[in-house]
MILUMDO-519069 format. One record per residue (C-alpha): residue number from 1; residue in one letter; y, z, x. Coordinates in steps of 0.02 Angstrom, whole numbers, plus 50000, padded with zeros to 5 digits. Example, Ala and Ser with C-alpha at 12.3 -4.5 7.8 and 13.67 -1.06 7.14 Angstrom:
residues 2
{site 1; "A"; {49775; 50390; 50615}}
{site 2; "S"; {49947; 50357; 50684}}
This chain:
residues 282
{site 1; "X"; {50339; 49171; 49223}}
{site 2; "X"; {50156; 49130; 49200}}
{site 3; "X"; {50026; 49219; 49141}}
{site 4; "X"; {49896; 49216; 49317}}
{site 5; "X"; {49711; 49197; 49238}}
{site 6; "X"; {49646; 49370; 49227}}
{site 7; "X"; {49493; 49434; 49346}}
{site 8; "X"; {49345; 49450; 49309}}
{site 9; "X"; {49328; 49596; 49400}}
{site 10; "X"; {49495; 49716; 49420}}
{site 11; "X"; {49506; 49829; 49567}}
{site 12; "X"; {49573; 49985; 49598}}
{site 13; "X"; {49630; 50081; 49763}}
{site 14; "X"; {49701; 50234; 49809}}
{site 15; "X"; {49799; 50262; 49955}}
{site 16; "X"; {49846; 50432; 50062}}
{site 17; "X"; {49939; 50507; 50220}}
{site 18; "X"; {49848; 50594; 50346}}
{site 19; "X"; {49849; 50798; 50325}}
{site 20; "X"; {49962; 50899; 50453}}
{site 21; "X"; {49859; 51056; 50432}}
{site 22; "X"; {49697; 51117; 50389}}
{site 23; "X"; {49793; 51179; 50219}}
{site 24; "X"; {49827; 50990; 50195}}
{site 25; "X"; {49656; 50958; 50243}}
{site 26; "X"; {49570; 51071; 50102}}
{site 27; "X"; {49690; 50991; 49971}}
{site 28; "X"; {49665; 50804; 50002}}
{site 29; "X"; {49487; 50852; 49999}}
{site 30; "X"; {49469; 50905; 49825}}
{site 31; "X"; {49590; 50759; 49777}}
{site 32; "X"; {49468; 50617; 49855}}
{site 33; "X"; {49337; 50688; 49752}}
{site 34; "X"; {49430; 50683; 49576}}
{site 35; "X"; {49490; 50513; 49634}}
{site 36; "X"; {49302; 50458; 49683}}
{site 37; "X"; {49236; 50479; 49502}}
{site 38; "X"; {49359; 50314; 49463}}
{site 39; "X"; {49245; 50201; 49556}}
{site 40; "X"; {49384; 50141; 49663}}
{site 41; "X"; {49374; 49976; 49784}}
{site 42; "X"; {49425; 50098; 49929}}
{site 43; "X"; {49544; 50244; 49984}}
{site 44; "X"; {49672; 50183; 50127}}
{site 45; "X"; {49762; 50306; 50230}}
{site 46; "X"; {49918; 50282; 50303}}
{site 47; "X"; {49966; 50252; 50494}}
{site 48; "X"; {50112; 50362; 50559}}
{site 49; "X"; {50265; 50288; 50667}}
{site 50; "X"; {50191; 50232; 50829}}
{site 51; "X"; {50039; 50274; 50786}}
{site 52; "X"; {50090; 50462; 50796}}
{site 53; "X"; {49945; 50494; 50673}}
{site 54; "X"; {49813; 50410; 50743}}
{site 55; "X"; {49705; 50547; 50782}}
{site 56; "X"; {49725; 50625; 50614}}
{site 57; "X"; {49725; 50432; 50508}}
{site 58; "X"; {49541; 50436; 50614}}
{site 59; "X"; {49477; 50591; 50567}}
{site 60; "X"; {49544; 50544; 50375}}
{site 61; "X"; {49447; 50393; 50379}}
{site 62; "X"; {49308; 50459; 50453}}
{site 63; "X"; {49273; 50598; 50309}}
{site 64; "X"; {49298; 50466; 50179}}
{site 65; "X"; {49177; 50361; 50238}}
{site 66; "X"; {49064; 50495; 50260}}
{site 67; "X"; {49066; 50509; 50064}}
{site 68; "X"; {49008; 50330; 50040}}
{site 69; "X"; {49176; 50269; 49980}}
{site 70; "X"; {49230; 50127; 50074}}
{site 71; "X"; {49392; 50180; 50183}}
{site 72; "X"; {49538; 50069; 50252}}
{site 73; "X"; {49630; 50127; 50377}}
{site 74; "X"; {49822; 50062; 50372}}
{site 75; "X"; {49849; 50004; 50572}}
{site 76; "X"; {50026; 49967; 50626}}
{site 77; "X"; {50061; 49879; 50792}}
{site 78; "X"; {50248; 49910; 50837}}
{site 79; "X"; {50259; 50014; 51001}}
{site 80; "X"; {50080; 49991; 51023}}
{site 81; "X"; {49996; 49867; 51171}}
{site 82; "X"; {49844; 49743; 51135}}
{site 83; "X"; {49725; 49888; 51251}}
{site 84; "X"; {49769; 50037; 51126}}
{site 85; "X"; {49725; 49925; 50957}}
{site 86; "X"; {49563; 49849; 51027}}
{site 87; "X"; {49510; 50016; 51085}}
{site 88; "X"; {49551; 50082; 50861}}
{site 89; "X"; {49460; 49912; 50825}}
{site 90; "X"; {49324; 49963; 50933}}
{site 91; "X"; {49297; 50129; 50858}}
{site 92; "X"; {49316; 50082; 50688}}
{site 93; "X"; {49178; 49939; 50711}}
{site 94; "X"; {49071; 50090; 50759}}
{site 95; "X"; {49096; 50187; 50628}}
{site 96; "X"; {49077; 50056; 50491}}
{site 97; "X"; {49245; 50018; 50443}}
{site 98; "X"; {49245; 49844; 50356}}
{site 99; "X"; {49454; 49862; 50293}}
{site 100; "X"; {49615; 49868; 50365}}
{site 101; "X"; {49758; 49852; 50315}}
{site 102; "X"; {49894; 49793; 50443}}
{site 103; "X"; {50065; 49820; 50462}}
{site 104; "X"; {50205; 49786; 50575}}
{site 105; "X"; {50253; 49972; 50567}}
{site 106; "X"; {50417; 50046; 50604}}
{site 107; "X"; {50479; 50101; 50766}}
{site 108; "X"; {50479; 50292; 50829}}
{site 109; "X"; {50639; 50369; 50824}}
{site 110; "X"; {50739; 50343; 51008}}
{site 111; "X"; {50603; 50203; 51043}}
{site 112; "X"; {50681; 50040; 51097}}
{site 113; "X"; {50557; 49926; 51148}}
{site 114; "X"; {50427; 49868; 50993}}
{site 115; "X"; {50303; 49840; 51134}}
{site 116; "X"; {50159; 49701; 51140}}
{site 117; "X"; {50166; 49655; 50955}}
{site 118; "X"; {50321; 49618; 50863}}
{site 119; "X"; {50262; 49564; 50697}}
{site 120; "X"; {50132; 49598; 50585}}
{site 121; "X"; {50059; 49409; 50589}}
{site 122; "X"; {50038; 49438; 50777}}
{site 123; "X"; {49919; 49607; 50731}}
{site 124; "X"; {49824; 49500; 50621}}
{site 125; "X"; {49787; 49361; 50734}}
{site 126; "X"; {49749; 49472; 50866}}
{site 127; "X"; {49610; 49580; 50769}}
{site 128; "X"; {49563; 49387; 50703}}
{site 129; "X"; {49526; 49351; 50892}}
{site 130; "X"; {49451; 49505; 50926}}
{site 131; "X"; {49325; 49548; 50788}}
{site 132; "X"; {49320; 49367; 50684}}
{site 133; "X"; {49288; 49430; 50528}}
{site 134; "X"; {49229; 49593; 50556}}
{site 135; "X"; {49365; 49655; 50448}}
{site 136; "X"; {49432; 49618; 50288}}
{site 137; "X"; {49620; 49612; 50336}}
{site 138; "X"; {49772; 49665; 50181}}
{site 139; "X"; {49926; 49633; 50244}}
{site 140; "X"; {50110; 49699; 50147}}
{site 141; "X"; {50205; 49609; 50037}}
{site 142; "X"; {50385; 49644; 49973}}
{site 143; "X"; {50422; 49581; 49783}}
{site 144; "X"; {50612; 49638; 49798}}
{site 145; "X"; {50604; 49558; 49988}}
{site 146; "X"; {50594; 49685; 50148}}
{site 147; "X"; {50759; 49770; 50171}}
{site 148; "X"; {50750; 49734; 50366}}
{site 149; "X"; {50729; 49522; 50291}}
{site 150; "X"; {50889; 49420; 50320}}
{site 151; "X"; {50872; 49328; 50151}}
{site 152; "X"; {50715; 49313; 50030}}
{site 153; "X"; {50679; 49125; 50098}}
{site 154; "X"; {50645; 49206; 50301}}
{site 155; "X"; {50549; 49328; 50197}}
{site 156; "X"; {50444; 49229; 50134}}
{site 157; "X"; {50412; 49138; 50278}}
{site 158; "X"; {50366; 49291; 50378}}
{site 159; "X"; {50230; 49325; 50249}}
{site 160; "X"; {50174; 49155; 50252}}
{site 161; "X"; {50120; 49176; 50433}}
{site 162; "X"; {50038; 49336; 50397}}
{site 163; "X"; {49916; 49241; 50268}}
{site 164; "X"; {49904; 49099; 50387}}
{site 165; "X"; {49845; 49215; 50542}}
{site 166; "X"; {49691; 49274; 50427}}
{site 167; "X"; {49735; 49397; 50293}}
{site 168; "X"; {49617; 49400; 50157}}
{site 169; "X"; {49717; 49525; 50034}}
{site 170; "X"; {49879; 49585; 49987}}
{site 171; "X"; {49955; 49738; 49934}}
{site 172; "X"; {50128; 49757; 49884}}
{site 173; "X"; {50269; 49880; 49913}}
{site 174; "X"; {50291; 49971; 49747}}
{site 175; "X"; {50423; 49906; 49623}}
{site 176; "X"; {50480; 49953; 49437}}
{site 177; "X"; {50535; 49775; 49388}}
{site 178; "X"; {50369; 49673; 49341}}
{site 179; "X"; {50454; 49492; 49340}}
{site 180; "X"; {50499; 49514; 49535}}
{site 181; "X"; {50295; 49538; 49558}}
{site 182; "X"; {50259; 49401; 49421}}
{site 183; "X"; {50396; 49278; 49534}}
{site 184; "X"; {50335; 49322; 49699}}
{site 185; "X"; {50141; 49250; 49631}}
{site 186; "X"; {50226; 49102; 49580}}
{site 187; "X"; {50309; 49053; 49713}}
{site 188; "X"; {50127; 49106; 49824}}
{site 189; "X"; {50030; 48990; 49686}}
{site 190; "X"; {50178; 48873; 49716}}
{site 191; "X"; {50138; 48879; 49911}}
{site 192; "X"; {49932; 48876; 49912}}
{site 193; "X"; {49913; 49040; 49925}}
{site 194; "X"; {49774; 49106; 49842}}
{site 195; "X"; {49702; 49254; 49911}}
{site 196; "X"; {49726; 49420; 49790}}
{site 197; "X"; {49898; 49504; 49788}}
{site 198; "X"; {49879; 49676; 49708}}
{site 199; "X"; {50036; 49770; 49664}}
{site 200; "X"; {50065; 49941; 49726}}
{site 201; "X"; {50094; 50062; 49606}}
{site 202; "X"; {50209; 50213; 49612}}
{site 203; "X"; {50200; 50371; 49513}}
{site 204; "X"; {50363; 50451; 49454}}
{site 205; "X"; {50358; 50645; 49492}}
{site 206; "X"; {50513; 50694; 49564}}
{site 207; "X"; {50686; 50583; 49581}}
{site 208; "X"; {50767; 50636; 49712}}
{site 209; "X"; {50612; 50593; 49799}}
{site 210; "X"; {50582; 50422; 49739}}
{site 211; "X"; {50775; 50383; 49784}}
{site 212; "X"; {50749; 50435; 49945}}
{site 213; "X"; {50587; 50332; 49982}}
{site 214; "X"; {50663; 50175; 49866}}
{site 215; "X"; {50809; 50181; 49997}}
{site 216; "X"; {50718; 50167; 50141}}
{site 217; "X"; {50566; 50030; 50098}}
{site 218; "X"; {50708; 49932; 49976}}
{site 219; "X"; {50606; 49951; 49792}}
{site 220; "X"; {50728; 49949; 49657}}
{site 221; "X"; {50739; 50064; 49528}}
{site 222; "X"; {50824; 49963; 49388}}
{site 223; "X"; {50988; 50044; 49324}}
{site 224; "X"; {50921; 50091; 49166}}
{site 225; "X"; {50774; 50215; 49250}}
{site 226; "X"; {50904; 50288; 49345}}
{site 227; "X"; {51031; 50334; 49218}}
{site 228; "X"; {50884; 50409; 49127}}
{site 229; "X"; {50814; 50499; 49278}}
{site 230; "X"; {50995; 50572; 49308}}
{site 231; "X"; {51011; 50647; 49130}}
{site 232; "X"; {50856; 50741; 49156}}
{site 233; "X"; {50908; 50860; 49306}}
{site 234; "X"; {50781; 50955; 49359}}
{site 235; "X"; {50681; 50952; 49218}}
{site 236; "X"; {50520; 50910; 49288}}
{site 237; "X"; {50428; 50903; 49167}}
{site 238; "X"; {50550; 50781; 49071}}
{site 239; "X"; {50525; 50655; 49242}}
{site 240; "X"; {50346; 50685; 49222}}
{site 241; "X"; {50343; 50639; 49041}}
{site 242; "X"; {50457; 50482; 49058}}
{site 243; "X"; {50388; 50425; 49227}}
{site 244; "X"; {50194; 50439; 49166}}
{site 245; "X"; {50263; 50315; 49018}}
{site 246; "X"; {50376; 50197; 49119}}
{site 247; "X"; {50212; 50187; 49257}}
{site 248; "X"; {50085; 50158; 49119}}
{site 249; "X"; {50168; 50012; 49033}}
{site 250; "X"; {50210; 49938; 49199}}
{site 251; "X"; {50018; 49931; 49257}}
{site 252; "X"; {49965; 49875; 49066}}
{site 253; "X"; {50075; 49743; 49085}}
{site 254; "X"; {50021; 49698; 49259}}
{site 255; "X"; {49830; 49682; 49212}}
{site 256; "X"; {49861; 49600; 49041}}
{site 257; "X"; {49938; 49457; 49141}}
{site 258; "X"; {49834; 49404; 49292}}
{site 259; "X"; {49863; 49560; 49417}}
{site 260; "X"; {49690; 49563; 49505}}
{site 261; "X"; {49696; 49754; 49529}}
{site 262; "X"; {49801; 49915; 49580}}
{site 263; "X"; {49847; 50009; 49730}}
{site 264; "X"; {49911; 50181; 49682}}
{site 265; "X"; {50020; 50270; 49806}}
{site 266; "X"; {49951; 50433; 49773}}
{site 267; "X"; {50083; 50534; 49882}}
{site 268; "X"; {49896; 50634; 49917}}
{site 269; "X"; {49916; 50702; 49715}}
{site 270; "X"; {49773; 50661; 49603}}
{site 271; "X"; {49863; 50723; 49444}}
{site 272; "X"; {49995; 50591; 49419}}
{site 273; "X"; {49841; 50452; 49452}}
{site 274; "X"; {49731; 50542; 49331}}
{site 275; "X"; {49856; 50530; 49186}}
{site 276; "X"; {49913; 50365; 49219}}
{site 277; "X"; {49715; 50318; 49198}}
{site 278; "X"; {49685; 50387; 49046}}
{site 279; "X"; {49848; 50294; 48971}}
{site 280; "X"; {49778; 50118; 49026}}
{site 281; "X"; {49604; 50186; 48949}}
{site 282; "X"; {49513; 50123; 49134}}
């Protein structure tokens, strides 16, 4: 591995789901504001199955924005036709959304067909032709490769057309293991790609929770973490304690070589964020 020349400038984003209730609502609140004294690059906020939260990943936006803290809406295409994302490109050009982050998306349960868009690359190009560069467009990136990926090589080459059709950022799925992330920018240096490739970061809170999501988007959580994890039960406070320095030294190590910046996956808790801060002295 190489060391990647470190920024100049490191940035920092924090990312959220849309609230299901007006309970949810008054909590994420007072989280955006603790998170908005870190000066970060911008909040994103996640876009459900389908779109199934695309009323409430608008409203979400919306009140960020209204704070003066730049917001990026996440924007999946899968099950969704060209007339239903130009009309969400549309509105976010009118309310002065500049970031988006696209996805391919997963498929609602019982859906069959993935609709107009099957890939992410074709998203991309298709907000390209629509809006130019209206938006600054982050697009996903798997380390450990995307468990749906039939080897790391097709991958690759299914990010590679997501850079080609106009991204101008990435953001990875989370991972524990900082050589996949360090290999991955290699083999992008490797390939001309140059644009920034931020990793995602993960807070450890709970492990039956972080198996469950770590089965389902394909992050590893090395052998060594788990046996760990398992001795401490339900000990929370044990997980906290362990995951808070497991996390830390992970991003330290990240920034000391090259990373240009961090995308917390805040699971819409500011607590776990805050702490992991104050270790990296930010």
């Amino acid at each position: 591995m190489q060391s990647q020349k470190i920024p100049s400038q490191q940035l920092f984003s924090f990312e959220f789901y849309p609230p299901k209730t007006e309970e949810g609502a008054a909590s994420l609140q007072v989280v955006y504001d603790k998170l908005a004294k870190l000066n970060p690059e911008f909040f994103s906020v996640t876009f459900g199955a389908g779109g199934s939260t695309r009323d409430k990943t608008f409203d979400a936006v919306i009140t960020i924005q209204s704070k003066g803290i730049q917001a990026a809406p996440h924007l999946s295409c899968v099950a969704s036709t060209k007339e239903n994302i130009r009309a969400i490109l549309k509105s976010y050009q009118e309310h002065g959304i500049s970031k988006i982050v696209a996805l391919r998306g997963d498929l609602p349960s019982g859906m069959m067909s993935a609709g107009e868009f099957r890939y992410a690359n074709e998203l991309v190009e298709f907000i390209r032709q629509e809006t130019g560069d209206c938006f600054q467009i982050h697009v996903a990136a798997y380390p450990e490769v995307h468990p749906q990926a039939a080897n790391e090589v097709e991958d690759f080459k299914n990010f590679k057309r997501k850079v080609a059709a106009g991204a101008n950022a990435v953001i990875t799925q989370y991972f524990y293991n900082a050589e996949a992330y360090f290999y991955f920018v290699d083999a992008c240096e490797k390939n001309g790609i140059d644009i920034p490739i931020v990793p995602g970061i993960m807070p450890i809170t709970q492990y039956s929770q972080l198996f469950r999501f770590s089965e389902m988007c394909g992050a590893d959580i090395p052998r060594w973490m788990r046996k760990r994890l398992e001795c401490f039960g339900d000990d929370r406070q044990a997980i906290e304690a362990f995951g808070l320095d497991v996390v830390t030294k992970l991003c330290q190590r990240l920034l000391d070589n090259g990373a240009p910046g961090l995308h917390f996956y805040t699971m819409n808790q500011a607590a776990p964020i805050l702490a992991i801060w104050e270790n990296l002295k930010l």
